[in-house]
N, C-alpha and C positions, 0 to 999 in steps of 0.2 A: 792471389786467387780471388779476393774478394771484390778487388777492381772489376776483375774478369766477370765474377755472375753478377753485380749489379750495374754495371756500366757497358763492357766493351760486347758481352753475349746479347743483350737486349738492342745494341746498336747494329750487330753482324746481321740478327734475325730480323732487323726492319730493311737492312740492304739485299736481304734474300728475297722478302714477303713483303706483299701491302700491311703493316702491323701499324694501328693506332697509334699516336702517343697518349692519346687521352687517357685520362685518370680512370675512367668508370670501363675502360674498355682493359683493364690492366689486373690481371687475379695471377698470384703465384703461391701454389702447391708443394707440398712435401711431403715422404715419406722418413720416420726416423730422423737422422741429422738434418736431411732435404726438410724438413717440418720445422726444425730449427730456423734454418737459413730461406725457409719461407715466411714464417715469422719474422726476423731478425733485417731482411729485406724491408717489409711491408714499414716493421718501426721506424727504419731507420729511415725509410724515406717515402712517408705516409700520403706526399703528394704524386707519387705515383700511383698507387696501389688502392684500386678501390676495395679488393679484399685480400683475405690469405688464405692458405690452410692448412694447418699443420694433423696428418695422422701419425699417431703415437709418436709424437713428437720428442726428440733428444731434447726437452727446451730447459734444460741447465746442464750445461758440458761439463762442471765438475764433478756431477754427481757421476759419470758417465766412468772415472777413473774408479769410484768404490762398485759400482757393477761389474764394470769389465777392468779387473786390476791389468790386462795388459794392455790399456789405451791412456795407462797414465803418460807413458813416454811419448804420446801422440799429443793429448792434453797438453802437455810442458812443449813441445815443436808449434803447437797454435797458438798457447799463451802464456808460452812465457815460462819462465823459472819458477813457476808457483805451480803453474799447470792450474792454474784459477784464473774464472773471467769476471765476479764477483766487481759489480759497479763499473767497469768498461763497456767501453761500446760494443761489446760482444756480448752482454747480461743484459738478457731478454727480461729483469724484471726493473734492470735502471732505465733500458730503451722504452718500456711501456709508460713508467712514471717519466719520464720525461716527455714525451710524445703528448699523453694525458696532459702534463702542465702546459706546454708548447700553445694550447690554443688551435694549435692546429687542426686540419682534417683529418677526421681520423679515418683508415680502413674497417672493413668488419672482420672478424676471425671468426673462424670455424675448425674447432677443436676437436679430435676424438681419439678415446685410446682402449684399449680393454683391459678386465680388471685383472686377467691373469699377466699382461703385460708387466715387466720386469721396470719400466718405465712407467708405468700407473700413479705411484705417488706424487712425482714429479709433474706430472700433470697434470694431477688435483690441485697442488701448489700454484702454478700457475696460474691454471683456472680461478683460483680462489684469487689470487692479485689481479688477474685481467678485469673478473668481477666489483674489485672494491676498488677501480678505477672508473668503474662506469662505463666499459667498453665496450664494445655491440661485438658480443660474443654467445656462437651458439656452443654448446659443451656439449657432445654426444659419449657416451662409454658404452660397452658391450660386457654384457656378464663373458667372462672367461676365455675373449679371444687374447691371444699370444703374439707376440712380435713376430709377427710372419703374412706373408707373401695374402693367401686367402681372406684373412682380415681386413690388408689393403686394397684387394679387389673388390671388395664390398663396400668398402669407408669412402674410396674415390669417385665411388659411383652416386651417393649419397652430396659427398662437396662438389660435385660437376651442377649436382642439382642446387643446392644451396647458393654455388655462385652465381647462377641463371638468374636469382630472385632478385631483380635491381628495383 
């Protein structure tokens, strides 16, 4: 699957559409998991991706088995007999520190979650590592929106503008 969204979907949609390959013309979005894996994208392969953006972002899939005890058995089908991605390249906070060391270009992130979100702590964590790697990261939260649908019509309207800002 993971082949699939960052290699063979980005090469099917340049054989449909005139699509860049340029770096600066390159932003991937996510809602929840999609927030994850727009994130987890951008790190892992930073010379693509001028930016990302993750709204109330899954961004540590272990935790995701103590919220919703019934995605532990989905957990352990993604990674593994621990059901933990903890320092793999699937651990948005190894991928950041490494990316940081790399030298490399980095993307910009644009974070946001709300504070009734059930996912909120988990991406203050984040937030907090993205920050104490020096990241070009903007952090938006909302007093008391919930993981839901109305949120992210609001949140995506917000990062459509933010990725405009080149």
């Amino acid at each position: 699957y993971w082949t699939f969204i960052s290699d063979e979907l980005p090469s099917i949609a340049r054989s449909f559409f005139p699509l860049s390959e340029a770096r600066e013309d390159n932003m991937v979005a996510g809602l929840s998991m999609g927030g994850y894996g727009a994130f987890k994208l951008a790190m892992t392969f930073p010379g693509r991706y001028w930016a990302a953006a993750s709204l109330s972002g899954a961004v540590d899939a272990h935790t995701i088995s103590l919220h919703i005890p019934d995605r532990k058995q989905e957990m352990i089908n993604i990674f593994g007999p621990s059901g933990r991605n903890t320092g793999s390249d699937n651990d948005l906070y190894h991928l950041a520190t490494a990316m940081a060391e790399s030298g490399a270009q980095q993307p910009r992130f644009y974070q946001c979650c709300g504070t009734a979100d059930f996912l909120y702590s988990d991406n203050r964590r984040l937030r907090d590592h993205l920050q104490s790697l020096n990241l070009d990261l903007t952090y938006e939260e909302d007093e008391g929106d919930d993981h839901e649908w109305s949120y992210w019509d609001m949140t995506i309207q917000r990062a459509l503008k933010w990725m405009r800002r080149k």
